[in-house]
C-alpha positions in Angstrom: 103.7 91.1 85.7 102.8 92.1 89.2 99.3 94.2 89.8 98.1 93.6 86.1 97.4 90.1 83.9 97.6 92.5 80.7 100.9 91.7 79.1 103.1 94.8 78.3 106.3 94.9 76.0 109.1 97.4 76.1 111.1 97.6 72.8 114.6 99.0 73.1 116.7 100.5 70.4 119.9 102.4 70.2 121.4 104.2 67.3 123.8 106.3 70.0 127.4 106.2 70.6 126.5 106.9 74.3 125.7 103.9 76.3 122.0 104.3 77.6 120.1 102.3 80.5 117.9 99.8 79.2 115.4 97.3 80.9 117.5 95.6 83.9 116.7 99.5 84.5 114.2 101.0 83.7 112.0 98.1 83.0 110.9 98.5 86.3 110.1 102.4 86.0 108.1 102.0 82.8 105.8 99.2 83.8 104.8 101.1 86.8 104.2 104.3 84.6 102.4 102.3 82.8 99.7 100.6 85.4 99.2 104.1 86.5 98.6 106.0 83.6 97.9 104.2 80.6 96.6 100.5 82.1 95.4 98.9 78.8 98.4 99.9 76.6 100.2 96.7 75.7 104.1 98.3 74.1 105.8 101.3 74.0 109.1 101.4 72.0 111.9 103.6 73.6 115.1 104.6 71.1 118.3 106.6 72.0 119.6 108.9 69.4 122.5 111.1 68.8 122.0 115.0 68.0 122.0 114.7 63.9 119.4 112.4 64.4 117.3 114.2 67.1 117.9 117.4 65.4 116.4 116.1 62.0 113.1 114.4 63.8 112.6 118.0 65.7 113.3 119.7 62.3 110.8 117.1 60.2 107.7 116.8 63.2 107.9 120.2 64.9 109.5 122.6 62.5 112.2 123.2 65.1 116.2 122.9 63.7 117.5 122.5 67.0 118.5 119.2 68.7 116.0 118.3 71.9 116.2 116.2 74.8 113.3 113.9 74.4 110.4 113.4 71.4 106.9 111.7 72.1 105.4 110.2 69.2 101.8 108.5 70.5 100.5 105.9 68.6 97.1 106.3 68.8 96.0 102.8 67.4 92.1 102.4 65.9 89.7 100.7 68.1 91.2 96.6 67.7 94.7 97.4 66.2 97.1 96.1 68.8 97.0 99.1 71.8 100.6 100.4 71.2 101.3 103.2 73.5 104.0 104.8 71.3 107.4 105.8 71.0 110.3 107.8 72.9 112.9 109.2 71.6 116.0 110.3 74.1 119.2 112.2 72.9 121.9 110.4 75.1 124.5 113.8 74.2 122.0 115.8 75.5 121.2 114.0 78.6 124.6 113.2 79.2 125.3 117.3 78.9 122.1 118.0 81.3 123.5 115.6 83.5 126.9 117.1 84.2 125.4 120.0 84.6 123.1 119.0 87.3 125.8 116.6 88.9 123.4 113.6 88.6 124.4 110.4 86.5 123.2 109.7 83.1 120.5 107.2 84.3 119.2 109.8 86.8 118.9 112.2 83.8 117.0 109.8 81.6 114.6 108.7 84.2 113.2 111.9 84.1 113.4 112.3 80.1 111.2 108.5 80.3 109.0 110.1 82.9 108.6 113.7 81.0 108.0 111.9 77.4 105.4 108.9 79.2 103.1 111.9 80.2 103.0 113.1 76.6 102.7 109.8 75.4 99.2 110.3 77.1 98.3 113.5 76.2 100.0 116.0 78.7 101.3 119.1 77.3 103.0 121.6 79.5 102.8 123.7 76.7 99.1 123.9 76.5 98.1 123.8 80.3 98.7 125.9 83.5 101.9 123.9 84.7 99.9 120.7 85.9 102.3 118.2 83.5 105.5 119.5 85.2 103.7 118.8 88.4 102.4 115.8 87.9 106.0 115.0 86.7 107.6 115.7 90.1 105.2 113.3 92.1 105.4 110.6 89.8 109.7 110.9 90.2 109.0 111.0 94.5 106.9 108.2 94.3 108.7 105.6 92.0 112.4 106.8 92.2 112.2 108.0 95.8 114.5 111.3 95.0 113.7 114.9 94.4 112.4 116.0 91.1 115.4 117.3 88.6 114.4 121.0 87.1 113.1 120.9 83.6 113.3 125.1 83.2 116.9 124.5 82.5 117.7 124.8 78.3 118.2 121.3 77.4 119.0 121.7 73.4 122.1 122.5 72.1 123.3 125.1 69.1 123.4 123.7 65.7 127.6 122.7 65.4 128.4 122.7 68.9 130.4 119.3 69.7 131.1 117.3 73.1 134.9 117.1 74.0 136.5 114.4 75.5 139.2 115.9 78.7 142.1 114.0 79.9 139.9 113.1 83.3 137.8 111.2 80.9 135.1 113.7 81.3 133.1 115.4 78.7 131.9 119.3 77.7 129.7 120.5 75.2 131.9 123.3 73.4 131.0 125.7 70.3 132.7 128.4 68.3 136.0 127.9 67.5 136.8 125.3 69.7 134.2 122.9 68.6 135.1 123.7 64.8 138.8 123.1 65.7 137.4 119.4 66.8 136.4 118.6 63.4 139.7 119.3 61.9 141.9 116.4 61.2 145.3 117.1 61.8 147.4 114.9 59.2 151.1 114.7 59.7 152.9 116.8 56.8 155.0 114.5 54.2 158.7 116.1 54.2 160.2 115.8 51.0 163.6 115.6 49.6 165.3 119.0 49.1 166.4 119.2 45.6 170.1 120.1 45.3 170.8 122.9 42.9 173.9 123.6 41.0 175.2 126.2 43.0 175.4 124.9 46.1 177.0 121.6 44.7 180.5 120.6 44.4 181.9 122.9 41.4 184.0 120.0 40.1 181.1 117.8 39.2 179.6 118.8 35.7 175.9 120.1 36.1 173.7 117.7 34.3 170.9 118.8 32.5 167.5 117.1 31.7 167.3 113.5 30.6 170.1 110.7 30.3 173.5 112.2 31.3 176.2 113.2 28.9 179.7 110.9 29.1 182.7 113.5 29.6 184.6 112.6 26.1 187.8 113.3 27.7 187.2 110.5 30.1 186.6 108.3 27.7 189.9 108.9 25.5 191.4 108.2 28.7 190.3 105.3 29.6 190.7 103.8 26.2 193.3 102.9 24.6 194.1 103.9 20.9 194.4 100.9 18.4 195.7 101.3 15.1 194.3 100.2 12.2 196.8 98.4 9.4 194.7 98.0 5.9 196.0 95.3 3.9 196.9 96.0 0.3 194.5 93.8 -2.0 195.7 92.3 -5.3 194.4 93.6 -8.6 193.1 91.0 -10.6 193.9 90.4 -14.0 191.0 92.2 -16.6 189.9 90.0 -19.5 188.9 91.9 -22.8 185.4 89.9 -22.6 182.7 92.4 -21.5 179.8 90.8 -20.2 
């Protein structure tokens, strides 16, 4: 690797439906936040996450039940354990919902989530100090990506059930209310069955049948049958004997 002879290891993971940028690029950006702020780190591991998952690690690690765009988890390794940075965590919904709002692409978005979640990785808190994190956030996106800063003021979260909806443009929006519980609805075709025929509306000159196997019509079947008559032939008495056995 150029400017160091300390090898450094990015681990990518993805348990997103989104599609996320991986090291052909952002392999670049990483190793050069590395060499600048945390030179004898050796890995960092960098996962992308859907909401349920990102709102469960926010819920479990910072008592927050609210889905986030980014989590730092710094590894803080004892003196000779292998010098792991840490691990990110990006939710691709959310930085794909940040991004259409800021008119950037997704990458662009989760450049600056890497960038935002490295300086925690080594201790910077912009909730702690004076604003110096978000600041040195902006520099560090002019010098390696050569663009203006994105704002991270904005709300980045979103509310507990809201869903993202797909448009025919192939676009997405974040919706909530009724519209995003109408998404989870599964319309299922309705099974049209036979209408039963009742009596009353059928021919009158068909007999109504009840229950059960049908009754023959007996005058049918005299009809169609034929009457046979029976002649009994006379039998012979036979003679009686007076024996009595």
């Amino acid at each position: 690797m150029e400017g160091t002879t300390i090898p450094f290891k990015i681990d990518w993971s993805s348990k997103s439906k989104f599609r996320g940028p991986g090291e052909q690029s952002l392999g670049i950006l990483v190793r050069k936040l590395r060499d600048r702020l945390a030179p004898k780190a050796q890995g960092i591991s960098i996962s992308y996450v859907d909401d349920r998952h990102m709102r469960r690690l926010n819920r479990e690690h910072r008592g927050i039940n609210l889905t986030t765009d980014v989590l730092s988890f710094p590894a803080e390794p004892e003196a000779g354990a292998y010098p792991h940075l840490g691990d990110l965590v990006i939710c691709l919904p959310v930085a794909e919902k940040m991004a259409q709002k800021l008119g950037v692409s997704r990458r662009r978005e989760v450049e600056t989530l890497v960038i935002h979640g490295f300086l925690h990785l080594c201790g910077h808190d912009h909730e702690k100090d004076k604003g110096e994190m978000l600041v040195l956030q902006g520099q560090l996106e002019r010098e390696f990506l050569e663009v203006e800063p994105l704002p991270m003021n904005l709300k980045r979260g979103r509310k507990p059930g809201s869903k993202i909806k797909v448009l025919k443009d192939g676009s997405r929006v974040v919706v909530t209310g009724r519209a995003a519980g109408a998404l989870k609805r599964i319309v299922k075709p309705k099974k049209v069955k036979a209408k039963k025929v009742k009596a009353s509306t059928a021919d009158p000159s068909i007999p109504k049948r009840g229950p059960g196997r049908p009754r023959k019509d007996p005058s049918a079947s005299v009809a169609a049958t034929p009457l046979r008559r029976t002649v009994r032939r006379k039998r012979t008495p036979k003679p009686r004997s007076g024996v009595i056995s």
